[in-house]
MOPAC internal coordinates of N, CA, C and O (Angstrom, degrees):
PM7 1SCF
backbone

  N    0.0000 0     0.00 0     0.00 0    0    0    0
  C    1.4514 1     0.00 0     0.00 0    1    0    0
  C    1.5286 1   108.63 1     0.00 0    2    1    0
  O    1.2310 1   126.08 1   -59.92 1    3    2    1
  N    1.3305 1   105.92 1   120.08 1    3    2    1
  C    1.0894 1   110.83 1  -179.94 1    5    3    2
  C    2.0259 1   127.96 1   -90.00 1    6    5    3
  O    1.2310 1   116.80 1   -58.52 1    7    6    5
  N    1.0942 1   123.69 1   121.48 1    7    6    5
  C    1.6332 1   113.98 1  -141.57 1    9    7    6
  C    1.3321 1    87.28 1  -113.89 1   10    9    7
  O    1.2310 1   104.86 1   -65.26 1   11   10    9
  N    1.2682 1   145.59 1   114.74 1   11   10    9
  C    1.3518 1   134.98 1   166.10 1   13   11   10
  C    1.2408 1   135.13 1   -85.58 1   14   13   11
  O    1.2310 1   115.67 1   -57.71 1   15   14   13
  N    1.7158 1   125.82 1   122.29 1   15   14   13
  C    0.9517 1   150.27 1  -112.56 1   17   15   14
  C    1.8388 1   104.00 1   -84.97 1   18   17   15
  O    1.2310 1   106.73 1   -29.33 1   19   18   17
  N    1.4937 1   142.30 1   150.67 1   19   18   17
  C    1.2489 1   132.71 1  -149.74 1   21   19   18
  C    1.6153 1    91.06 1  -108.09 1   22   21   19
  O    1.2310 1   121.03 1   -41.70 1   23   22   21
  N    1.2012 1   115.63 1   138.30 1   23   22   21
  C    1.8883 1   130.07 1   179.30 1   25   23   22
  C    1.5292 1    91.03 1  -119.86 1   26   25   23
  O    1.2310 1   123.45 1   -52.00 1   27   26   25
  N    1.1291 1   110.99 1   128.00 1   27   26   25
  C    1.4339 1   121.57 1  -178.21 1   29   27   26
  C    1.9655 1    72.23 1  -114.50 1   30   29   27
  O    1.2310 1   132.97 1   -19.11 1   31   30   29
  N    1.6583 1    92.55 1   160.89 1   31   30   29
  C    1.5200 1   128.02 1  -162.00 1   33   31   30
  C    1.4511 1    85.60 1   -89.58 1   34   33   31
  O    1.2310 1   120.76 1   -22.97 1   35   34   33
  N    0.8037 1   116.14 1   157.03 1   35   34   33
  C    1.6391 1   143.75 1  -160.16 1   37   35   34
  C    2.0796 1   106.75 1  -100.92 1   38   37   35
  O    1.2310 1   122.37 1  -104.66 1   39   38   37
  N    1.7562 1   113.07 1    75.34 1   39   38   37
  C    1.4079 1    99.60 1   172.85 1   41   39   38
  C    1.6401 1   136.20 1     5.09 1   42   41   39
  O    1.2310 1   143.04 1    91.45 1   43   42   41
  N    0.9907 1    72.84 1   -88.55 1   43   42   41
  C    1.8137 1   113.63 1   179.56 1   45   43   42
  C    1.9324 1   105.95 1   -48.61 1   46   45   43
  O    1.2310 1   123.28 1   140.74 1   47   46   45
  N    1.3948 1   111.32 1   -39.26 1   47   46   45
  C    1.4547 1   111.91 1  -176.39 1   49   47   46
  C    1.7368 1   103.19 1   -81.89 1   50   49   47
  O    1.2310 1   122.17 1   155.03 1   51   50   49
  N    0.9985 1   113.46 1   -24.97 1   51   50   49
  C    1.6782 1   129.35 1   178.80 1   53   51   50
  C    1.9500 1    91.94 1   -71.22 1   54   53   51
  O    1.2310 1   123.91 1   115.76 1   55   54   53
  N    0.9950 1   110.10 1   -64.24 1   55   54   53
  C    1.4332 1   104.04 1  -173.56 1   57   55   54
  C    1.4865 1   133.41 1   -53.18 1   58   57   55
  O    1.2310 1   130.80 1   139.29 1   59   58   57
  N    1.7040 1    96.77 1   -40.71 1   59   58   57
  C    1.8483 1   123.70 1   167.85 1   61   59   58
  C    1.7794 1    93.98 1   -49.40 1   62   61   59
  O    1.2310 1   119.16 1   131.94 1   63   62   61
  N    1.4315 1   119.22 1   -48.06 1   63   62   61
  C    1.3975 1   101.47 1  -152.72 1   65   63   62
  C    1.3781 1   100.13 1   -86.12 1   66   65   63
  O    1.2310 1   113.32 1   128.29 1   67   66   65
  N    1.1785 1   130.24 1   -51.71 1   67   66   65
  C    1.4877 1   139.01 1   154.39 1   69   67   66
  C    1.6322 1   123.71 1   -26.68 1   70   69   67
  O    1.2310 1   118.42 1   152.72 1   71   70   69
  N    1.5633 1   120.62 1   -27.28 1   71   70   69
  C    1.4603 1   110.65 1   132.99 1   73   71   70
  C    1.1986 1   133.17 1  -105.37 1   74   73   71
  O    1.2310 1   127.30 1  -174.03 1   75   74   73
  N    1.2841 1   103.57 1     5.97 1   75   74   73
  C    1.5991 1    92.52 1   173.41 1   77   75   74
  C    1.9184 1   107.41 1   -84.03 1   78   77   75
  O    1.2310 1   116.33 1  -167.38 1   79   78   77
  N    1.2824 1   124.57 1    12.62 1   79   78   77
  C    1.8231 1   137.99 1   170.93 1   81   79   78
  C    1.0415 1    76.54 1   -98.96 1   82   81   79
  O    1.2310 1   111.54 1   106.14 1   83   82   81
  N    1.5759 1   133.55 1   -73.86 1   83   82   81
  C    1.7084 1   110.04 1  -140.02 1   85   83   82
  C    1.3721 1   102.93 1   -80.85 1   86   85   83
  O    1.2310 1   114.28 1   175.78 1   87   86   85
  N    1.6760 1   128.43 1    -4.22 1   87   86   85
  C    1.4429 1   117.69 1   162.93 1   89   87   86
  C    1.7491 1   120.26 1   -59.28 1   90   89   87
  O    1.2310 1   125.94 1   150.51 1   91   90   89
  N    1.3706 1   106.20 1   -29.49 1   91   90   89
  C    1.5240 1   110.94 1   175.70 1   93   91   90
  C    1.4262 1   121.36 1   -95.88 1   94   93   91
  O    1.2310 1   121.80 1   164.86 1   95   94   93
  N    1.3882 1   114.16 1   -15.14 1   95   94   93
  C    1.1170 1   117.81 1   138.66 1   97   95   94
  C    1.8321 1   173.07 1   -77.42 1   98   97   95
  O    1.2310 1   138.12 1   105.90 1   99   98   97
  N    1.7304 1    82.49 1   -74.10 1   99   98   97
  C    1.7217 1    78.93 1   162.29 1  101   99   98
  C    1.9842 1   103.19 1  -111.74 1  102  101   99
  O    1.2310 1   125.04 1   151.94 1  103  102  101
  N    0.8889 1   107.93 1   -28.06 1  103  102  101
  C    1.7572 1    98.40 1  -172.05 1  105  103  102
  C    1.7765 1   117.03 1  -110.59 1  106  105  103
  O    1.2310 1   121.48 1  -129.44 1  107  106  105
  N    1.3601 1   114.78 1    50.56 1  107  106  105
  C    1.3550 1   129.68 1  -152.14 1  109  107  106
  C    1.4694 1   112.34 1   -35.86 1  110  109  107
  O    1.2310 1   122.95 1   121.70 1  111  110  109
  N    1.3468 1   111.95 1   -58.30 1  111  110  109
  C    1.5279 1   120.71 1  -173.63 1  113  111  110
  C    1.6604 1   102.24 1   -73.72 1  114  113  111
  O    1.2310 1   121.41 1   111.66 1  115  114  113
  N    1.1016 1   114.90 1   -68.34 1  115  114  113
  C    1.5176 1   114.03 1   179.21 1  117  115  114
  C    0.9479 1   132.37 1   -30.38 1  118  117  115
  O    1.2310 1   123.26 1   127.04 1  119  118  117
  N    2.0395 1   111.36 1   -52.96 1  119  118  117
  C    0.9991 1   132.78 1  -151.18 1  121  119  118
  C    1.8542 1   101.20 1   -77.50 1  122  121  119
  O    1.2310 1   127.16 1   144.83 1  123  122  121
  N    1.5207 1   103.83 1   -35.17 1  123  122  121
  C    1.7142 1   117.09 1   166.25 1  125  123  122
  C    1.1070 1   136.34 1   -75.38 1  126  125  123
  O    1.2310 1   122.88 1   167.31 1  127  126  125
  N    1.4532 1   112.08 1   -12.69 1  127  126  125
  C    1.1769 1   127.03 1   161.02 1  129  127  126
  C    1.2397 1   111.93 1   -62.98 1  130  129  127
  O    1.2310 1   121.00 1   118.16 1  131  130  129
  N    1.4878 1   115.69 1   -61.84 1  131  130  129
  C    1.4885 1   130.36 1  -177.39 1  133  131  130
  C    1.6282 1   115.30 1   -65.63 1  134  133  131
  O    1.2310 1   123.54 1   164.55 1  135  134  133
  N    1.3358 1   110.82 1   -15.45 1  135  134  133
  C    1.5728 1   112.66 1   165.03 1  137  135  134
  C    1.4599 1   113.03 1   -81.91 1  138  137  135
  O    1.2310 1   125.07 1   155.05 1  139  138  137
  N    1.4359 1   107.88 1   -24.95 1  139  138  137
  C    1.9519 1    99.20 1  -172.18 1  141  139  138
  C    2.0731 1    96.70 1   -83.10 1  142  141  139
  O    1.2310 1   123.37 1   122.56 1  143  142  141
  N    0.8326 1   111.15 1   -57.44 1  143  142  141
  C    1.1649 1   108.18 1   178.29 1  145  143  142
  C    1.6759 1   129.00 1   -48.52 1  146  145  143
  O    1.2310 1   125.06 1   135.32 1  147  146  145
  N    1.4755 1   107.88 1   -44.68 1  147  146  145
  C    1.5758 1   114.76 1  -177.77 1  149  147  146
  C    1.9149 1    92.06 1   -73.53 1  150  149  147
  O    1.2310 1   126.55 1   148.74 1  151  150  149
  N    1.0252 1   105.01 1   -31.26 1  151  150  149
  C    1.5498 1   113.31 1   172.18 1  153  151  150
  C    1.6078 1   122.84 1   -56.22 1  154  153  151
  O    1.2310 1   121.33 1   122.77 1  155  154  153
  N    1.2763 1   115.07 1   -57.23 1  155  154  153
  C    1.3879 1   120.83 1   157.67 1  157  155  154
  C    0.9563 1   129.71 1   -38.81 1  158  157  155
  O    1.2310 1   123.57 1   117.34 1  159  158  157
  N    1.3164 1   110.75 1   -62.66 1  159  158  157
  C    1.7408 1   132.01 1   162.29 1  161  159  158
  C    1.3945 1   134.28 1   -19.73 1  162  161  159
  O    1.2310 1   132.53 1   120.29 1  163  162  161
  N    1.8108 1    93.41 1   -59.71 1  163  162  161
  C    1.5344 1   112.49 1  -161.92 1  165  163  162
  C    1.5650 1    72.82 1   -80.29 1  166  165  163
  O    1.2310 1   109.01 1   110.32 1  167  166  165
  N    1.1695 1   138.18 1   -69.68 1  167  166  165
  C    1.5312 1   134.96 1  -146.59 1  169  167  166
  C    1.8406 1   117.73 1   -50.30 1  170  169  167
  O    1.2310 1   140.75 1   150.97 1  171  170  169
  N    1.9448 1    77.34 1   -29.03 1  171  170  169
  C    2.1516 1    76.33 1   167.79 1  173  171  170
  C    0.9363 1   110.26 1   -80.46 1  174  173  171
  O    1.2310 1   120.47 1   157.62 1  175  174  173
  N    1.5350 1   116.70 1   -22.38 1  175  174  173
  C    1.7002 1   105.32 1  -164.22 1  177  175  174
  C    1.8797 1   108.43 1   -92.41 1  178  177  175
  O    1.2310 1   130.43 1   164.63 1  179  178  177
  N    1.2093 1    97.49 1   -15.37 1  179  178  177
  C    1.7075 1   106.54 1   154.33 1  181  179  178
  C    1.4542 1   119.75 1   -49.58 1  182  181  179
  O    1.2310 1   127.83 1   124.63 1  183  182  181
  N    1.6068 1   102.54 1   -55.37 1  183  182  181
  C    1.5592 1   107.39 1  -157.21 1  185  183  182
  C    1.6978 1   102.94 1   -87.73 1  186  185  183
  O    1.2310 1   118.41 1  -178.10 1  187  186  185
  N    1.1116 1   120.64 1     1.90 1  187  186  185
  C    1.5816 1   132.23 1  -166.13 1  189  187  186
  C    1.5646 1    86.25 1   -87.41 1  190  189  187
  O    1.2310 1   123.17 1   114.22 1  191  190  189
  N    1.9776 1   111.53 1   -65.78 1  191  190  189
  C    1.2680 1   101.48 1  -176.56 1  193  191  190
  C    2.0075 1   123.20 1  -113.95 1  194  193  191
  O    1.2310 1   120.12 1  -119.20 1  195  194  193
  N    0.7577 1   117.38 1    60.80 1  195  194  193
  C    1.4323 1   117.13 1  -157.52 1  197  195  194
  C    1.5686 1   109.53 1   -41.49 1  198  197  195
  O    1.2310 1   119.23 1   135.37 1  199  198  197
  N    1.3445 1   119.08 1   -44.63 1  199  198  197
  C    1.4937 1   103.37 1  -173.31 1  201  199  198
  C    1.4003 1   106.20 1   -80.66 1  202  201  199
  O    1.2310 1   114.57 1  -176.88 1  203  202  201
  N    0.7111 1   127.89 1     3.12 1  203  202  201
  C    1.5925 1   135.44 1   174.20 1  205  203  202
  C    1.5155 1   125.56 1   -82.66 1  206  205  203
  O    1.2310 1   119.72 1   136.77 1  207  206  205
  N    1.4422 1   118.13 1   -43.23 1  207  206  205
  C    1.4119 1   142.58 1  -138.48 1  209  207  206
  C    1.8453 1    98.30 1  -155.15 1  210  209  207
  O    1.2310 1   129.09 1   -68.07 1  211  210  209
  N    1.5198 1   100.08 1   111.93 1  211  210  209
  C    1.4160 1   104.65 1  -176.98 1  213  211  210
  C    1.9716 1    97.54 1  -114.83 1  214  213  211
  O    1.2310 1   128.46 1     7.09 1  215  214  213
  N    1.3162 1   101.31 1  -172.91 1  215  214  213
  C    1.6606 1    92.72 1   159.21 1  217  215  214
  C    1.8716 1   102.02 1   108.62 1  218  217  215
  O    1.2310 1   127.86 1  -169.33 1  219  218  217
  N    1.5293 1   102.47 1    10.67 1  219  218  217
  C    1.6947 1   107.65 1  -172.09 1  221  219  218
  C    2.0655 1    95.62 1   -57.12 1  222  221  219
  O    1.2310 1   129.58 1   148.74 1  223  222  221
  N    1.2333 1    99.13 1   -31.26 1  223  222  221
  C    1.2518 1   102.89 1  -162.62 1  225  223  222
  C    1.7552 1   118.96 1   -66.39 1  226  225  223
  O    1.2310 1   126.80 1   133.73 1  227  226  225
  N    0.8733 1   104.53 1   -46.27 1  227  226  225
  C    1.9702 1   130.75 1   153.28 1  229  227  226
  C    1.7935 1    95.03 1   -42.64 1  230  229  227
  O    1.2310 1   121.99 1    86.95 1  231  230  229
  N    1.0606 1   113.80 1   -93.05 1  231  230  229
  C    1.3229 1    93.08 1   173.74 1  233  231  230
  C    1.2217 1   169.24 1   -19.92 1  234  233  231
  O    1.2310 1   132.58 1   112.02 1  235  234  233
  N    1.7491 1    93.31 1   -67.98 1  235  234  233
  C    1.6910 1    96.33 1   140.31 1  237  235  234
  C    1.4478 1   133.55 1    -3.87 1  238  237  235
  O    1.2310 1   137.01 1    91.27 1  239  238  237
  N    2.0395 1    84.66 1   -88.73 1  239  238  237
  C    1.3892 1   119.15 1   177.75 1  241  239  238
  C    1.9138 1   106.04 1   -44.19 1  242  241  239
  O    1.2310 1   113.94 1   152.06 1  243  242  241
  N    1.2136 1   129.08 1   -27.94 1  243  242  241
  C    1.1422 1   117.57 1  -141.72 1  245  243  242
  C    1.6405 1    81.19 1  -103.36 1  246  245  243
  O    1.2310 1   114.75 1   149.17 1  247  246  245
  N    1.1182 1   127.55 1   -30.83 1  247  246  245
  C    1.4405 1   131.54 1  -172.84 1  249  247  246
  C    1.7204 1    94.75 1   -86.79 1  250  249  247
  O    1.2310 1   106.80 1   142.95 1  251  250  249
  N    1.2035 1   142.17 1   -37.05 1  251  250  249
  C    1.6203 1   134.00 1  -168.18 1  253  251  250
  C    1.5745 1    88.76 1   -65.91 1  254  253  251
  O    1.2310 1   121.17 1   128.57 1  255  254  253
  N    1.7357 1   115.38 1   -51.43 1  255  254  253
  C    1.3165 1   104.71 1  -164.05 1  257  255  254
  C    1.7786 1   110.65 1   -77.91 1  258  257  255
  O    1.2310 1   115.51 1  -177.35 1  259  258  257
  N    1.0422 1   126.12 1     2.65 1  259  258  257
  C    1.7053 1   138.97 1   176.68 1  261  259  258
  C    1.2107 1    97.17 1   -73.54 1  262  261  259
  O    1.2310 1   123.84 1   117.90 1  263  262  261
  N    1.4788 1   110.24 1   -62.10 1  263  262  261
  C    2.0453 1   115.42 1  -170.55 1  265  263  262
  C    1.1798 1   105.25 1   -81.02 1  266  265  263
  O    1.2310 1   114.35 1   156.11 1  267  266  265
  N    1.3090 1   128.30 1   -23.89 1  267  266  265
  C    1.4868 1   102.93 1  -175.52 1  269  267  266
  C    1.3991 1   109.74 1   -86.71 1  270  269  267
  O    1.2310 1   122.83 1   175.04 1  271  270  269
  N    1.4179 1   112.18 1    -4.96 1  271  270  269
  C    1.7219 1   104.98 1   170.58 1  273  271  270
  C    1.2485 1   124.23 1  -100.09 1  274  273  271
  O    1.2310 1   130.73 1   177.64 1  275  274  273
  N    1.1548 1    96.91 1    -2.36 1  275  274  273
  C    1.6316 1   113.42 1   175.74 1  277  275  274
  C    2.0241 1   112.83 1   -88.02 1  278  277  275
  O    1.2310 1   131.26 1   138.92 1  279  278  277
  N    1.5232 1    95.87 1   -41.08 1  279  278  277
  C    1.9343 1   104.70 1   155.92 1  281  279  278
  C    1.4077 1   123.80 1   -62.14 1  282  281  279
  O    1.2310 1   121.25 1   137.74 1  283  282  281
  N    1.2294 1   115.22 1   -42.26 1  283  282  281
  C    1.5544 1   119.99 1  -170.21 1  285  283  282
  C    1.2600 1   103.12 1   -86.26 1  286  285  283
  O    1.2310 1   111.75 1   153.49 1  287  286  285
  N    1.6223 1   133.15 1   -26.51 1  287  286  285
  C    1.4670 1   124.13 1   162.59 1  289  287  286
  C    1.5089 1   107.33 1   -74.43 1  290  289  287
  O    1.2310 1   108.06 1   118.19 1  291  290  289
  N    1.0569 1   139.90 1   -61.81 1  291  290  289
  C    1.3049 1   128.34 1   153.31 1  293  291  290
  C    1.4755 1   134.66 1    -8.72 1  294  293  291
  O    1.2310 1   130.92 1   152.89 1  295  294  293
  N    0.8706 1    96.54 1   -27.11 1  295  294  293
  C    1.9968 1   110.47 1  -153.00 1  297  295  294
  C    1.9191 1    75.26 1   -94.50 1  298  297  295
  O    1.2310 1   130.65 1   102.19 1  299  298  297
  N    1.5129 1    97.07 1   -77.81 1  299  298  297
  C    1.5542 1   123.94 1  -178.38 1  301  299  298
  C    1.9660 1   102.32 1    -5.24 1  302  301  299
  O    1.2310 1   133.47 1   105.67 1  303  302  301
  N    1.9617 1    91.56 1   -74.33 1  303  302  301
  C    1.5684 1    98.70 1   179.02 1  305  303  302
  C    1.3419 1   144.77 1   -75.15 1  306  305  303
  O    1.2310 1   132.91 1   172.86 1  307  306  305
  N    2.0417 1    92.66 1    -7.14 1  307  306  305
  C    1.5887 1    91.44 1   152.44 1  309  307  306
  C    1.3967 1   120.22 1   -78.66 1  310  309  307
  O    1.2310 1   120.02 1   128.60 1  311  310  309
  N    1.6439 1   117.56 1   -51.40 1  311  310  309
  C    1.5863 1   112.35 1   165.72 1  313  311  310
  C    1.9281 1   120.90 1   -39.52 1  314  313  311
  O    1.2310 1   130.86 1   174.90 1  315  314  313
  N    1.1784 1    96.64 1    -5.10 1  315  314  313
  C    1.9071 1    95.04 1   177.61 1  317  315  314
  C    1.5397 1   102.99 1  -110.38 1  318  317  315
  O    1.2310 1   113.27 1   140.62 1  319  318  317
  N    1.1479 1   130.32 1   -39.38 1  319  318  317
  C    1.5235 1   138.44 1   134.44 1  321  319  318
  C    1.1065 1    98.42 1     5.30 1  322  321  319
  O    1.2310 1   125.54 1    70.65 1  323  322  321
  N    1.6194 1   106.96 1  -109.35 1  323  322  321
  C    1.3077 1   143.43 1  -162.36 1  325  323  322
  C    1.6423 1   102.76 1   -55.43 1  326  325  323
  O    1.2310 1   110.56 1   142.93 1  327  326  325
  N    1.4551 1   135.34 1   -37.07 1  327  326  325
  C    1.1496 1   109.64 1   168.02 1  329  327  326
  C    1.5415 1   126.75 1   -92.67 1  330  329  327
  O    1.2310 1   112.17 1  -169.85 1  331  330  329
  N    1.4368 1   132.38 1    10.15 1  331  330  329
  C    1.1731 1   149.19 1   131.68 1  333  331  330
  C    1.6220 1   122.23 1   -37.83 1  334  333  331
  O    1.2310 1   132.56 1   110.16 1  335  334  333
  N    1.5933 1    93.34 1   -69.84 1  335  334  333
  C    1.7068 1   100.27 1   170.53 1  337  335  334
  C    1.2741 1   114.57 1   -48.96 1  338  337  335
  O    1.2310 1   120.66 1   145.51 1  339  338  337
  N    1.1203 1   116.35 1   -34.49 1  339  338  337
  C    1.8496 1   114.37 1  -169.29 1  341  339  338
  C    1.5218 1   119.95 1   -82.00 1  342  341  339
  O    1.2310 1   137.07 1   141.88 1  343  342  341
  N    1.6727 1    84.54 1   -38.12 1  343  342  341
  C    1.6841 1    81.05 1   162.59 1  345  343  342
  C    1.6171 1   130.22 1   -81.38 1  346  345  343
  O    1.2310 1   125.40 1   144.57 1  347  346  345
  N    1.2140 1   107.24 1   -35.43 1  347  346  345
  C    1.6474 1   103.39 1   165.64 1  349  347  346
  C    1.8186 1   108.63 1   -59.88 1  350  349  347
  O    1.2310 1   124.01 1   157.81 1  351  350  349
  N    1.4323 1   109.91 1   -22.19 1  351  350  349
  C    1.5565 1   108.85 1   177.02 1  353  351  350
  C    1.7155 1   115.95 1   -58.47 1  354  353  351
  O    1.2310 1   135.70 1   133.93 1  355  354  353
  N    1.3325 1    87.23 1   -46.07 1  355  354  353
  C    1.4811 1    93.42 1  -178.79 1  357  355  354
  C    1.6033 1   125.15 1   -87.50 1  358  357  355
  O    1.2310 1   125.98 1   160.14 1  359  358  357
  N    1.7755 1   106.12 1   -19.86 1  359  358  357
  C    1.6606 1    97.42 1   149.51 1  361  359  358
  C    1.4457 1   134.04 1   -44.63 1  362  361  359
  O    1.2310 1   132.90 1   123.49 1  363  362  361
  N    1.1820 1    92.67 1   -56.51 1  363  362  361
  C    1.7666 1   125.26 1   178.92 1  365  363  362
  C    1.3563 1   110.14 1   -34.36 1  366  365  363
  O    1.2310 1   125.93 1   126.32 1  367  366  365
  N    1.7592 1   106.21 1   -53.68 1  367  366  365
  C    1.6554 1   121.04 1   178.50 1  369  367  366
  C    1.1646 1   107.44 1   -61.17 1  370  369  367
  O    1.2310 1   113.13 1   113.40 1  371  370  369
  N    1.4082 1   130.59 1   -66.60 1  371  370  369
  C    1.3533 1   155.19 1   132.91 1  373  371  370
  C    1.1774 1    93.47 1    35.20 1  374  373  371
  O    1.2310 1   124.74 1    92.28 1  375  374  373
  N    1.5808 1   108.50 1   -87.72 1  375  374  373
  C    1.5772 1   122.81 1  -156.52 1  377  375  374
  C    1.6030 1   102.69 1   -76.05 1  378  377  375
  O    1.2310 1   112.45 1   137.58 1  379  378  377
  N    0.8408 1   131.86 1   -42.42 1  379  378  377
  C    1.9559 1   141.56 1   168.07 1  381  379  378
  C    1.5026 1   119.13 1   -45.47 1  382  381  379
  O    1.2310 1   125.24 1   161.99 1  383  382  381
  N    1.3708 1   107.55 1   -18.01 1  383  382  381
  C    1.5165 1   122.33 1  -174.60 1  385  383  382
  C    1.6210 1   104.69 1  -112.69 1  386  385  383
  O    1.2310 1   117.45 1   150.67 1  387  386  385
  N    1.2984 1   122.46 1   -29.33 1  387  386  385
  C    1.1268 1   121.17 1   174.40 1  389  387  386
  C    1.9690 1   141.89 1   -93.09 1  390  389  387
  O    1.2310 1   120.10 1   180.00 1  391  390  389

């Protein structure tokens, strides 16, 4: 009889996904920070023991939602950048022409 063997869920992959929500929610930067890393983590500590340690999937997820809030805030403060610069660009002209 063959009894198949018990995979407890992976800490650390439970935690990645659990900030990678509150990264898009309430603690944006932090909360994605703490998803790429607990994310990394759980995924080594997956691949160290696989029949042991399930939960790759939590992870993943917990690291897509880490980087993608970490790009789209990024993205956000170059587009605020760049439309800052342009407008002080065109004061600047503004005052040089007048």
């Amino acid at each position: 009889m063959n009894v198949p063997a018990y995979r407890r869920t992976s800490t650390l992959a439970i935690v990645s996904l659990v900030a990678g929500i509150l990264g898009w929610t309430l603690a944006p930067w932090l909360g994605s920070l703490v998803a790429i890393v607990t994310g990394h983590m759980a995924r080594s500590e997956i691949r160290r023991d696989p029949q042991g340690v399930e939960g790759d999937g939590f992870a993943v997820a917990g690291l897509v939602l880490g980087w993608a809030m970490l790009a789209v805030s990024l993205l956000v403060l170059l587009a605020i950048l760049l439309f800052f610069g342009g407008l002080a660009a065109l004061v600047a002209l503004a005052g040089a022409a007048g």
